[in-house]
C-alpha positions as CSV (number, residue, x, y, z in Angstrom):
1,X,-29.3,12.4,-8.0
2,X,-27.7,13.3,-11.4
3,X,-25.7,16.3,-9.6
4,X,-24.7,15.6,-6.6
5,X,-23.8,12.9,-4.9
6,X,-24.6,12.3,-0.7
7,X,-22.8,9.9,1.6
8,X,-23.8,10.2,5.8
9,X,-21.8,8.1,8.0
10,X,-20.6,9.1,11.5
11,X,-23.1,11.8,11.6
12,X,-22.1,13.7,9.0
13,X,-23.4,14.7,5.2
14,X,-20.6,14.6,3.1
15,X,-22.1,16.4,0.0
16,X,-20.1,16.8,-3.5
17,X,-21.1,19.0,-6.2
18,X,-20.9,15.9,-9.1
19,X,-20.5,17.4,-12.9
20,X,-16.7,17.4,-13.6
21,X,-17.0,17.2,-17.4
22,X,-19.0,20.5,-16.7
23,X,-16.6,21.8,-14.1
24,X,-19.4,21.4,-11.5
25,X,-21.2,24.4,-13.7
26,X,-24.8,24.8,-11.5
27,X,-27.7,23.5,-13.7
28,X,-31.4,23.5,-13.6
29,X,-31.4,20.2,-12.3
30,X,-28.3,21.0,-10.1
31,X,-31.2,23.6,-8.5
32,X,-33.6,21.5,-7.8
33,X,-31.5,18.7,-6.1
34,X,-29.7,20.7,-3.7
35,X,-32.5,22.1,-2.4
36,X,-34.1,18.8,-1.7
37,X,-31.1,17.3,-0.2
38,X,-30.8,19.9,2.1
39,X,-33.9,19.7,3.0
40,X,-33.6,16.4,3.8
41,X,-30.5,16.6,5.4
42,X,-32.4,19.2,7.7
43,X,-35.0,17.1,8.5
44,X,-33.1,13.8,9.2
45,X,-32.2,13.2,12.9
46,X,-29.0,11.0,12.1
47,X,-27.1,14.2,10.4
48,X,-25.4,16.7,12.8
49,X,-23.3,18.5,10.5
50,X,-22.8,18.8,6.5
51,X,-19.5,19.4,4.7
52,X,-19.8,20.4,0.8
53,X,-17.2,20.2,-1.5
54,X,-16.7,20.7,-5.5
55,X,-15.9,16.3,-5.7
56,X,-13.5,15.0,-8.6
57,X,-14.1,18.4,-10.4
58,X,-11.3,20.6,-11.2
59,X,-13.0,23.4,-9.7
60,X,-15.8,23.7,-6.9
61,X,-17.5,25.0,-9.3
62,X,-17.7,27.2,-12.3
63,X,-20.5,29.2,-11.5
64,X,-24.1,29.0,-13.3
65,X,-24.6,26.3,-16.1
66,X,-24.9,29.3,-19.0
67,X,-27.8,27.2,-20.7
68,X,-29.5,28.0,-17.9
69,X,-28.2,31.4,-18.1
70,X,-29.6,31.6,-21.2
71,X,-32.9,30.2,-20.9
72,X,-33.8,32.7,-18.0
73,X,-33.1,35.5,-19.7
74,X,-34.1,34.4,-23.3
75,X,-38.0,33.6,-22.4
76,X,-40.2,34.9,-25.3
77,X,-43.7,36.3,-23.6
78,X,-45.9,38.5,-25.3
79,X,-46.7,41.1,-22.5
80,X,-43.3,42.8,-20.8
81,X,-44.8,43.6,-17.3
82,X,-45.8,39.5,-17.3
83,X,-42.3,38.7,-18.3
84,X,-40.6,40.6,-16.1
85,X,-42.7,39.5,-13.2
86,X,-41.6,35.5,-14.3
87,X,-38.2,36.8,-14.5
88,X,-38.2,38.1,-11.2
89,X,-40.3,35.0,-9.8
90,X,-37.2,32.6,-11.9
91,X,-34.3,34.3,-9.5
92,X,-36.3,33.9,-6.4
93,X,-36.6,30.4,-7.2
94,X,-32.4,30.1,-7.6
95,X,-32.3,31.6,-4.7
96,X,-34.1,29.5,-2.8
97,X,-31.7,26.7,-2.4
98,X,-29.3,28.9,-1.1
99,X,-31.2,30.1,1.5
100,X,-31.5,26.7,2.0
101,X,-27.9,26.7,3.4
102,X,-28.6,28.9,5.7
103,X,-32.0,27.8,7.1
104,X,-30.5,24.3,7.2
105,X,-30.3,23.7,11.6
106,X,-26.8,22.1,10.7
107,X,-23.4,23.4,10.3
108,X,-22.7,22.9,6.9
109,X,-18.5,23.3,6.1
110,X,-17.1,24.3,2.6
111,X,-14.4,22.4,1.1
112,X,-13.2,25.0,-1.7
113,X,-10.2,23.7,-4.1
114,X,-10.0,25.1,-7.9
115,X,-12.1,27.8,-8.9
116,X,-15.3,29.0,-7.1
117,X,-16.6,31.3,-8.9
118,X,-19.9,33.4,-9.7
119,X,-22.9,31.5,-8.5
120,X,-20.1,29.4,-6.4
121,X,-19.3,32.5,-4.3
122,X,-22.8,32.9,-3.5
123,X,-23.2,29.0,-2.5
124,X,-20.3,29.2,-0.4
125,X,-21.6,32.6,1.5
126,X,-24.4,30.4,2.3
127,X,-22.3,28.3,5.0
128,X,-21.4,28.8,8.1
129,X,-17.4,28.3,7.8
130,X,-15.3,28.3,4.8
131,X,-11.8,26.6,4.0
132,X,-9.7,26.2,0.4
133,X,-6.6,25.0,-0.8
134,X,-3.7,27.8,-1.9
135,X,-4.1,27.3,-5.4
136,X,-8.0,28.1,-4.8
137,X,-9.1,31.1,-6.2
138,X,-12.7,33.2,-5.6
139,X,-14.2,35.5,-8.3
140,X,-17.5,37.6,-8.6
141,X,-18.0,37.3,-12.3
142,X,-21.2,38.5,-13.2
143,X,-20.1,42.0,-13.7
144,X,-17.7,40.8,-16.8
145,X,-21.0,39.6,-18.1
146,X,-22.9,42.7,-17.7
147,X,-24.6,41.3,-14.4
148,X,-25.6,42.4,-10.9
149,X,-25.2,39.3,-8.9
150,X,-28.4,38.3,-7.6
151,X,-28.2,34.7,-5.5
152,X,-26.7,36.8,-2.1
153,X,-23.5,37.6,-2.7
154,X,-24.1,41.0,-2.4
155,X,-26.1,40.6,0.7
156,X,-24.1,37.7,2.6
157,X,-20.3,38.5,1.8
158,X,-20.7,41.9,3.6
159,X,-21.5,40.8,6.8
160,X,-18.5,38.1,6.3
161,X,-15.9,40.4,4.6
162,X,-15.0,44.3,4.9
163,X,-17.5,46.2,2.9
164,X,-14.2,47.4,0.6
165,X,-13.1,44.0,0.1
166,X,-16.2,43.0,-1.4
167,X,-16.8,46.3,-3.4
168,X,-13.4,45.7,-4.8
169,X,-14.5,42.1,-5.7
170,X,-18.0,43.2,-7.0
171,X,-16.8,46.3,-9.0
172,X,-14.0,44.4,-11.0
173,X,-14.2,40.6,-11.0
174,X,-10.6,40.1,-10.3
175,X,-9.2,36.5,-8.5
176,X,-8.6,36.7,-5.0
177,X,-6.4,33.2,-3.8
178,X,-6.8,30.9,-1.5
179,X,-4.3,32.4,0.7
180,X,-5.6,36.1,0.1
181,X,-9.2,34.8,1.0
182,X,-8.0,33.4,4.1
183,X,-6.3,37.1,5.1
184,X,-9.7,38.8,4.1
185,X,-11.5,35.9,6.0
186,X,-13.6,35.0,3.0
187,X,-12.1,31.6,4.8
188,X,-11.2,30.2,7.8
189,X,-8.2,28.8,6.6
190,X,-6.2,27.7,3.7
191,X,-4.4,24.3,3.2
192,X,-1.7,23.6,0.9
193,X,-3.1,20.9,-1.2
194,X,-7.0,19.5,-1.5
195,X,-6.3,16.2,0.3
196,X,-5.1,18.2,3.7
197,X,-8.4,20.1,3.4
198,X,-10.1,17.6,3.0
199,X,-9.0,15.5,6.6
200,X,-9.0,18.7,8.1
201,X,-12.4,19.5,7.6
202,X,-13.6,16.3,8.4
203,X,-11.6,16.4,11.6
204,X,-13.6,19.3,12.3
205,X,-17.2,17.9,11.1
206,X,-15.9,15.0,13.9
207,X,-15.6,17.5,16.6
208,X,-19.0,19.0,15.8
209,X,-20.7,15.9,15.2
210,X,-19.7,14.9,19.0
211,X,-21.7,17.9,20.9
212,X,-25.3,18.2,21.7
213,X,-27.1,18.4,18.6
214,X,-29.8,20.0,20.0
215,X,-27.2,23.0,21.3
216,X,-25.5,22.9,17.8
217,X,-28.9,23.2,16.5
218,X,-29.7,26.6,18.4
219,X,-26.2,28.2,18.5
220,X,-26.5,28.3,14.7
221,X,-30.2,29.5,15.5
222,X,-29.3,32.0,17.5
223,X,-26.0,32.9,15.5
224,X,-28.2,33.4,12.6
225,X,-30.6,35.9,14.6
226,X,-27.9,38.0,16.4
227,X,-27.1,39.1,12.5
228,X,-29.9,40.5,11.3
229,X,-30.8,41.8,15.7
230,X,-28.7,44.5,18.0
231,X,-27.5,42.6,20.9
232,X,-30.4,44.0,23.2
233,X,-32.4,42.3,20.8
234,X,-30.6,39.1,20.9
235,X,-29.8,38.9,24.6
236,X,-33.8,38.7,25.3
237,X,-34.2,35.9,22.5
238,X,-31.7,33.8,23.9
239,X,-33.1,34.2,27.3
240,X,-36.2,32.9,26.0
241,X,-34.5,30.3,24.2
242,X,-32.5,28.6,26.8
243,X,-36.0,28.8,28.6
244,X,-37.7,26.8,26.5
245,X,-34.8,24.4,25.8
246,X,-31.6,24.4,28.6
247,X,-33.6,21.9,30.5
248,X,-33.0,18.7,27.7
249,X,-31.4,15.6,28.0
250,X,-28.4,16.4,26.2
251,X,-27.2,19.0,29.2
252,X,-28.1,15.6,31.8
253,X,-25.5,13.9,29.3
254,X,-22.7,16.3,29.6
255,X,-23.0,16.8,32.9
256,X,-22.7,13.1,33.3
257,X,-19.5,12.1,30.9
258,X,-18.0,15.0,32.4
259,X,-18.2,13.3,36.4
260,X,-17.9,9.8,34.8
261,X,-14.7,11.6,32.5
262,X,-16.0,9.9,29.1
263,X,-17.1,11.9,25.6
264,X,-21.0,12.1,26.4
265,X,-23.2,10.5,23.5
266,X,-26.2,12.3,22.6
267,X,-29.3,10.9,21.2
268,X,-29.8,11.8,17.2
């Protein structure tokens, strides 16, 4: 991969955002590797959990690669309704590797130092948990460029953040900091250097990567259903669930370690 670069080893994906001399700006080709790595990462049984981070970068990243910007928004085509409707089919393609996040059946981690900023935010509001350094900072930026952000941002920080919060982000761009995003919960915590993140994090990848994948595998399942459900809703499809899938090897295994009083290992 030109963009990223992937290293798995105790169960978990680390994955690093890899285009310092571009401060980890999000290209075309950026777009199109992520989403295939996470959809490999979903699909291969030795991965439990991901953590993503901006790598060697100064920043996570610096938002979208404004080339790319450019040659979105810049495409010559003779009839307007037919350009419009490739316009629109362009941003559900960026999209789509966000949503990738999110449909991926592992915990994926965010490991946020420098800035994070435009498409960043949305990339980050793709995972489930969040944690940055006190020098981070976290900026909506498309409205300084005449923009409605269109990646999820708008749709995904509101269920994460109070609704005024991310008004006050959206309507004027401003830096929140590491330490502010950890009082809004935009993170779960903040760290005082990129280093103790960094062990933290992967401290609590370990943890994850040690419990029933096929339970990790549903809780986000059925986390990522209660959302969008009311709690009627969600209390039938998790009956149904745990139906269909309480009954596994993995709850033999726990049950077991827990007589025997050893950490239970789970097939991948």
């Amino acid at each position: 991969m030109e963009t990223l670069l992937l290293k798995i080893q105790n169960h978990i994906a680390h994955l690093s955002i890899n285009r310092p001399d571009k401060a980890n700006a999000l290209s075309q080709t950026f777009w199109r590797e992520f989403r295939e790595v996470f959809e490999h990462i979903d699909e291969n049984p030795e991965v439990r959990v991901v953590v993503l981070d901006g790598g060697t970068s100064k920043h996570f990243s610096a938002g979208i690669d404004l080339n790319l910007l450019m040659s979105v928004t810049q495409k010559a085509v003779s009839c307007e309704g037919r350009g419009r409707e490739k316009l629109r089919k362009e941003i559900l393609q960026l999209q789509a590797p966000i949503n990738a996040i999110a449909d991926c059946s592992k915990p994926v981690l965010a490991a946020i130092h420098g800035g994070c900023i435009g498409a960043g935010i949305d990339l980050i509001c793709g995972c489930d948990m969040r944690y940055c350094t006190d020098d981070s900072f976290f900026t909506i930026k498309e409205i300084d460029m005449g923009m409605v952000a269109d990646l999820g941002t708008l749709q995904r920080l509101p269920k994460l953040i109070g609704e005024g919060m991310v008004r006050e982000m959206a309507f004027t761009g401003r830096n929140i900091t590491g330490q502010e995003a950890a009082k809004i919960g935009l993170v779960n915590r903040s760290f005082p250097d990129n280093q103790t993140m960094l062990d933290e994090v992967l401290i609590l990848a370990e943890q994850i990567a040690q419990k029933s994948p096929l339970s990790i595998r549903g809780t986000k399942h059925i986390l990522n259903y209660s959302r969008e459900h009311s709690i009627a809703d969600g209390l039938d499809y998790i009956a149904t669930w745990n139906a269909g899938l309480l009954l596994s090897n993995d709850l033999q295994e726990a049950f077991t370690a827990k007589i025997q009083k050893r950490i239970p290992k789970f097939e991948d």
